[in-house]
C-alpha positions, 0 to 999 in steps of 0.5 A: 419881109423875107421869105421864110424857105420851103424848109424852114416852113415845113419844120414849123408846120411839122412842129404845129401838128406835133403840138397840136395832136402830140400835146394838146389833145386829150383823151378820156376812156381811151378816146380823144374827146377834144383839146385843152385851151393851152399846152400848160406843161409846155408854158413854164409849168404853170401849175393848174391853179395859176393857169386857171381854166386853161387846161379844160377843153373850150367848145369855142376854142375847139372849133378851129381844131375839129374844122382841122381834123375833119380836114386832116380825116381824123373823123372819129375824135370829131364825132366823139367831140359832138357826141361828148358836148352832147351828153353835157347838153343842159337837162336843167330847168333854167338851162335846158338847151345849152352846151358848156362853155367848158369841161375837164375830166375829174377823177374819170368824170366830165365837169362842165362848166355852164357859167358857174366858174365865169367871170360874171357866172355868164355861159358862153353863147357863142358855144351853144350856136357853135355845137349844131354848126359843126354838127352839120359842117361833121356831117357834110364833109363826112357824109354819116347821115346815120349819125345825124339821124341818130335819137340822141342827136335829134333830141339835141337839136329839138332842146336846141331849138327851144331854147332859141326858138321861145317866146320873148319880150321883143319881136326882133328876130335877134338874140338878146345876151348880156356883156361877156356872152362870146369869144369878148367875155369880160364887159365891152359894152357888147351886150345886147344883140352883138353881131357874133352872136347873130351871125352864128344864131343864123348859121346855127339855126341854118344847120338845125334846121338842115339836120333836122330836115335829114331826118324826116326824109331818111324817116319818112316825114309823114309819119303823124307821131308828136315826135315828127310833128314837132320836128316838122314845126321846128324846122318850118320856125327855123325857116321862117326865122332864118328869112327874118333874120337876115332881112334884119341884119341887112337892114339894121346892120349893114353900113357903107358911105350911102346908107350912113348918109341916109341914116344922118338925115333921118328925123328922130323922135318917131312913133308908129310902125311906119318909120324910117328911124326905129331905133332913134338912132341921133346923128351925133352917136355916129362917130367921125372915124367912119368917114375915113374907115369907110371910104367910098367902096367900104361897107361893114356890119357893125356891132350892135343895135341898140335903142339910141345907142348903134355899136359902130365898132367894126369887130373881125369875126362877125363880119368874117362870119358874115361872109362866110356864111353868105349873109352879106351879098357877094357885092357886100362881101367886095365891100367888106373886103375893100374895107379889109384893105383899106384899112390893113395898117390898123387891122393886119399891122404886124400881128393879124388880125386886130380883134376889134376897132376902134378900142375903147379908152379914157373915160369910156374904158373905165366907165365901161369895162370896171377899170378892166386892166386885162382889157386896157386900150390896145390889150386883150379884146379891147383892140388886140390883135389875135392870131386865130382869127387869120383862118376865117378872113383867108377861108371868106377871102378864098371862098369868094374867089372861088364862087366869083372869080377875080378880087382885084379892088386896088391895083396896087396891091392885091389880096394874094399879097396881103393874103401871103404878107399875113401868112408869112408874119404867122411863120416868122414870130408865132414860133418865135413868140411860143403861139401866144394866144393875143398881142397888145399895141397898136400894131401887136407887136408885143405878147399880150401881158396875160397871154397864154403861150402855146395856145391851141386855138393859135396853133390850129388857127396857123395849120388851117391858114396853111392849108389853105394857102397852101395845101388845097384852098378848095377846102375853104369850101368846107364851112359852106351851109346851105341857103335858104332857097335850097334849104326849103326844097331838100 
């Protein structure tokens, strides 16, 4: 591959930023309120009806954006970002709790989307975990502990809580939502308790609880008003659940060589609380691809557990997430990394990173997603590739490194260079290719057949891998929550 030159690189991040904050992000009453999921006048003006809902601003698509910002100092607009998902916040019976999954201004007002305009009329959940994550990660960077303390924001956080936090029909810590409820929204058999949307319910209630827990110290926790003993309940809830959850994943969801070969012996049928194979998990829904996929270093969190029917997909940004915020081990993590390089022809190939392996085909692609043709083998979420997911391996690759030192798995090739090859595949055909939002094929190298172009989340996604590649890879740092140890003695 050849170099791009210093030259030719600072143009193209030059171009990003213009993009980025020249056409992307929007204001409302003077003030930016976040940026639209695709720059439409630029993508062949495409008229509104045709782009659908790409011109509304997406909680999901606007993190890598604000993550950006915060980095770029741009501390106001994020501030108005949460204050305005804030006030969108659902006040509904059915609904109370949950941020939208979108919104757009119509006739100088917000119009939140909460799952009535979906296909499926599901609500994203990935949003609503989202909202009291960057809460937190605003708060740290900045420091504004007035804001976090402020009525409004606390009053957020307690809805929050009790839409997570409320009895259900099941004791696992995990939490239920149906096919399409995350960044996989069109039906792939995710429904259930996918892992994205554990790994962000743990870092979710991580934040909350962490914000929460700024506010009875800067208030005075023993103060005796309802309003500061039901803080004082959520918060020791959150911790509580926080130490469940993750004992959880770990135990159901954390798979190498060792812990497949245990799980293939296990005798089926059990009953009683004491057992080894809750879940009746039989030998044969165990797929033979593991045992190449994993190796003899590679371990991963899978996708799903389910009743007889275990997920063995490996799905990037769970398992992204997973070490970034410290649920995995940092010998977990070297095996998930070792994993990553193991198997870069499939999920790096010529477009990183592949969303998704393996894709689900044949019978099973048109039994389960409804002959979906967005989602055809190797399309779309079905094992496309997706640009914006290169920032999170980079920011849990670097984030290691900078806790533990040296990474070196494979002498013949390490991650500096695969962490450059990618980078440099980013500044070779993201411009090139108009920042398409995904690529189809084995190895992604063509445009998805429905993608988007200049796609923001794509475009933000590229300027925070440069940043920390380039710029200052201490700021890989700046998704860092707290554990649950220090968590409890704040």
């Amino acid at each position: 591959m050849v170099k791009t030159s210093h030259i030719e690189e600072q143009i193209i991040v030059n171009l990003a930023r213009s993009l980025l904050y020249e056409k992307a992000l929007v204001k409302l009453d003077g003030q930016f309120v976040g940026a639209k999921a695709a720059i439409a006048k630029i993508s062949q003006n495409i008229n509104s009806k045709e782009d659908l809902n790409y011109g509304e601003v997406f909680i999901r698509d606007n993190i890598p954006v604000m993550i950006y910002l915060l980095i770029d100092g741009q501390y106001e607009i994020v501030r108005h970002f949460l204050n305005t998902c804030l006030e969108l916040q659902s006040t509904e019976f059915q609904t109370r709790g949950i941020f939208p999954t979108s919104f757009i201004e119509v006739d100088h007002h917000l119009v939140a989307d909460y799952g009535q305009r979906a296909i499926g009329r599901i609500c994203s959940v990935d949003a609503t975990l989202w909202w009291p994550i960057l809460a937190y990660l605003y708060v740290q960077r900045t420091g504004d502990q007035d804001w976090a303390i402020k009525t409004e924001v606390q009053i957020g956080l307690q809805r929050f809580l009790e839409l997570i936090l409320h009895p259900q029909f099941r004791d696992a810590p995990t939490l239920y939502v149906p096919d399409g409820a995350f960044m996989i929204d069109r039906p792939m058999d995710v429904w259930g308790n996918p892992l994205e949307i554990q790994v962000l319910l743990y870092a979710s209630l991580m934040s909350a609880a962490s914000l929460i827990k700024i506010d009875l110290e800067k208030k005075n926790s023993t103060q005796s008003d309802d309003f500061r003993q039901f803080q004082q309940h959520q918060f020791d809830y959150a911790v509580a659940w926080l130490k469940r959850l993750k004992r959880y994943l770990l135990t159901h969801y954390w798979v190498n060589n060792k812990t497949i070969q245990v799980l293939r012996r296990r005798p089926t049928e059990q009953y009683g609380e004491s057992v080894t194979n809750e879940y009746n998990i039989q030998t044969e829904t165990i797929p033979h691809w593991l045992q190449d996929w994993l190796g003899s270093q590679g371990g991963y969190l899978i996708g799903n557990i389910r009743t007889g029917r275990p997920d063995f997909r490996f799905f990037t940004l769970g398992n992204c997430l997973g070490a970034i915020f410290d649920i995995i081990s940092p010998e977990q993590q070297r095996s998930l990394f070792s994993l990553f390089l193991r198997n870069r022809h499939s999920l790096f190939a010529q477009m990183p990173l592949r969303i998704c392996h393996p894709p689900l085909e044949s019978q099973d692609w048109r039994l389960i997603t409804g002959f979906d043709r967005k989602n055809l083998p190797w399309c779309y979420h079905n094992g496309g590739h997706w640009p914006c997911l290169l920032w999170f391996f980079v920011l849990a690759i670097l984030r290691y490194q900078s806790r533990y030192g040296d990474l070196s798995i494979d002498g013949s090739y390490c991650f500096e260079i695969l962490l450059e090859e990618s980078y440099q595949v980013l500044l070779e055909r993201l411009p090139q290719q108009k920042w398409a939002e995904y690529f189809d094929g084995p190895t992604g190298i063509w445009i998805g057949q429905q993608a988007r172009i200049y796609q923001t989340w794509t475009i933000a996604g590229f300027l925070l891998v440069h940043q920390f590649l380039k710029v200052n890879p201490a700021d890989s740092n700046i998704m860092n929550l707290p554990n649950i140890r220090t968590l409890e003695l704040m």
